[in-house]
C-alpha positions in Angstrom: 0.4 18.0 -36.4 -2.9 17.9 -34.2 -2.4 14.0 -34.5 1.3 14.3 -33.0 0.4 16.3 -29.7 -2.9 13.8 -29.5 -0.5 10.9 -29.8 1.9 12.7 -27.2 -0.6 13.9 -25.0 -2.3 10.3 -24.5 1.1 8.6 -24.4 2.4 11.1 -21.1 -1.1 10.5 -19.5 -0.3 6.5 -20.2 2.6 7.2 -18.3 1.6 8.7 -15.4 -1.3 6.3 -14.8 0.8 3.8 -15.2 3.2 5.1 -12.2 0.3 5.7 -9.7 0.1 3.2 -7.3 -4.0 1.8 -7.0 -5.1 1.6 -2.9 -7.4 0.5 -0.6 -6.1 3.0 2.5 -2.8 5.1 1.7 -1.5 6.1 5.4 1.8 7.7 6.2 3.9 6.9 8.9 7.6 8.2 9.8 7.6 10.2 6.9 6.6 7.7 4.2 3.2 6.6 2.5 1.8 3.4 2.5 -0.9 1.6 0.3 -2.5 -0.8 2.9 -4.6 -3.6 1.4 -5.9 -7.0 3.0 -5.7 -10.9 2.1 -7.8 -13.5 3.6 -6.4 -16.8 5.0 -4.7 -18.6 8.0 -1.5 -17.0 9.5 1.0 -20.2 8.8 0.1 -20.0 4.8 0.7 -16.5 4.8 3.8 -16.7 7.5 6.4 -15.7 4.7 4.1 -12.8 3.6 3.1 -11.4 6.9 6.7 -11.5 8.3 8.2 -9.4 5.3 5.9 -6.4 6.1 7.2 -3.3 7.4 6.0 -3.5 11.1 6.7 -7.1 11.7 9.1 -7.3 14.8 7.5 -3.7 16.1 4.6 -3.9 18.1 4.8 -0.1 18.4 4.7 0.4 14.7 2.0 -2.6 14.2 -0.2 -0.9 16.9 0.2 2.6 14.7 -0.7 1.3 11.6 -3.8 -0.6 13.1 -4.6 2.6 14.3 -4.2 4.8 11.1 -6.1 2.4 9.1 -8.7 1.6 11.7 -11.9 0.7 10.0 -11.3 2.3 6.8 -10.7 -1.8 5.0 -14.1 -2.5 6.8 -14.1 -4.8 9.9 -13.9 -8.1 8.4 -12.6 -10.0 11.7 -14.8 -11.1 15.2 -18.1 -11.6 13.5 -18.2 -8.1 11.9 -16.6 -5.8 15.1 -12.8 -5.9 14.1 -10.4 -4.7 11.4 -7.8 -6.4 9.0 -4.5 -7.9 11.8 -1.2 -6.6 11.5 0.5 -9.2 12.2 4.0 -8.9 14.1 6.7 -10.8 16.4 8.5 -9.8 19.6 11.9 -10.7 18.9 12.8 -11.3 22.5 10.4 -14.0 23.2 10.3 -15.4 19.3 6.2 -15.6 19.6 3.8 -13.7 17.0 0.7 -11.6 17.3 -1.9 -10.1 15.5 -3.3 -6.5 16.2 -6.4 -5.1 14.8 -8.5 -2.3 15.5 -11.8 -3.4 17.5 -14.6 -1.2 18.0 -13.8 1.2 19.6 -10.1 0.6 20.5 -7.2 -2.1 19.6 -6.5 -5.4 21.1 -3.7 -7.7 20.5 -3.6 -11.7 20.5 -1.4 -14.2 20.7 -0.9 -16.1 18.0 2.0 -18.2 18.9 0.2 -18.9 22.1 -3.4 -20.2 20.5 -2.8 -22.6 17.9 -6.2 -22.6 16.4 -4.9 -18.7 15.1 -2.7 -20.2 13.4 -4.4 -22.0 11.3 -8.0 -20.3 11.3 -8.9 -17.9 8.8 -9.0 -14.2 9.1 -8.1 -11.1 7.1 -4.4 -9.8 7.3 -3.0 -6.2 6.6 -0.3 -6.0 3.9 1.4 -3.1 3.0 3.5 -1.6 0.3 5.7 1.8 0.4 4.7 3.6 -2.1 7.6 5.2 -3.8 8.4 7.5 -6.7 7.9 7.0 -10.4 10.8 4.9 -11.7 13.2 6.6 -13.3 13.3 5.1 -16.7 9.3 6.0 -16.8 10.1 9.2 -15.1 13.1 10.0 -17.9 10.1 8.9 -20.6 7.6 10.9 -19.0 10.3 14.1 -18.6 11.2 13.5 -22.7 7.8 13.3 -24.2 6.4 16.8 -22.1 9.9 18.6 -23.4 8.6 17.2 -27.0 5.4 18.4 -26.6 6.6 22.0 -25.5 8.7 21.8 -28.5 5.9 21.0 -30.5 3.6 23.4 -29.1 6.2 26.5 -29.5 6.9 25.7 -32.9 3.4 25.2 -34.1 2.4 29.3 -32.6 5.5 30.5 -34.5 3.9 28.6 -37.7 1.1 30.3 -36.9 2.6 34.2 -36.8 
């Protein structure tokens, strides 16, 4: 019996890990939480990437994050002196941008309007909204602590 609630007791620990998200910076922003991570390369091989991330299109919301995450993914841009870029686009004039935190405050460039941005390398911000577990490993992870409840009670009334 000591095997079964071993065997259960690893396999609901499995489970959880499993669901937990690993992170560089978690920050949360309008309510949500967000594991922030960066990639290194030029902003045209990574255009598809950067414009699927949750800021792009809001300067506003890029300028938050940059802020929230500030140095805490090390300042791997300007020689040494800036954070990752979170990249975005104004969608009235069509042109792209990077923000990052520099020492001590943010700065925003144009990417659109300096070519060699484009295709120079620096680090990026990505993001990913970190959710809950996923149901079917939530409904696993709900099932296997019932059975080991069960297991438990029974076992003490063996035992009186």
């Amino acid at each position: 019996m000591k095997g079964i609630h071993t065997a259960l007791a690893a396999g609901t620990f499995a489970l959880a890990m499993s669901a937990t998200s690993a992170s560089a910076v978690v920050v949360s922003y309008a309510g949500h939480d967000y594991d922030v991570t960066s990639l290194y390369g030029t902003f045209k091989d990574m255009d598809d990437l950067l414009q699927s991330q949750v800021w792009w299109g809001n300067q506003e919301m890029a300028r938050a994050f940059a802020d929230l995450v500030g140095t805490s993914l090390g300042t791997p841009n300007r020689g040494g002196d800036a954070g990752p870029y979170f990249a975005f686009d104004v969608p009235e004039t069509g042109e792209d941008f990077a923000v990052g935190w520099y020492i001590p405050s943010i700065a925003v460039r144009n990417v659109s309007a300096n070519p060699q941005f484009v295709d120079a390398n620096a680090t990026y911000a990505v993001a990913e909204r970190i959710g809950e577990v996923p149901l079917p490993a939530g409904g696993l992870l709900l099932v296997s602590g019932i059975a080991a409840l069960a297991a438990a009670s029974r076992r003490r009334k063996g035992q009186a």
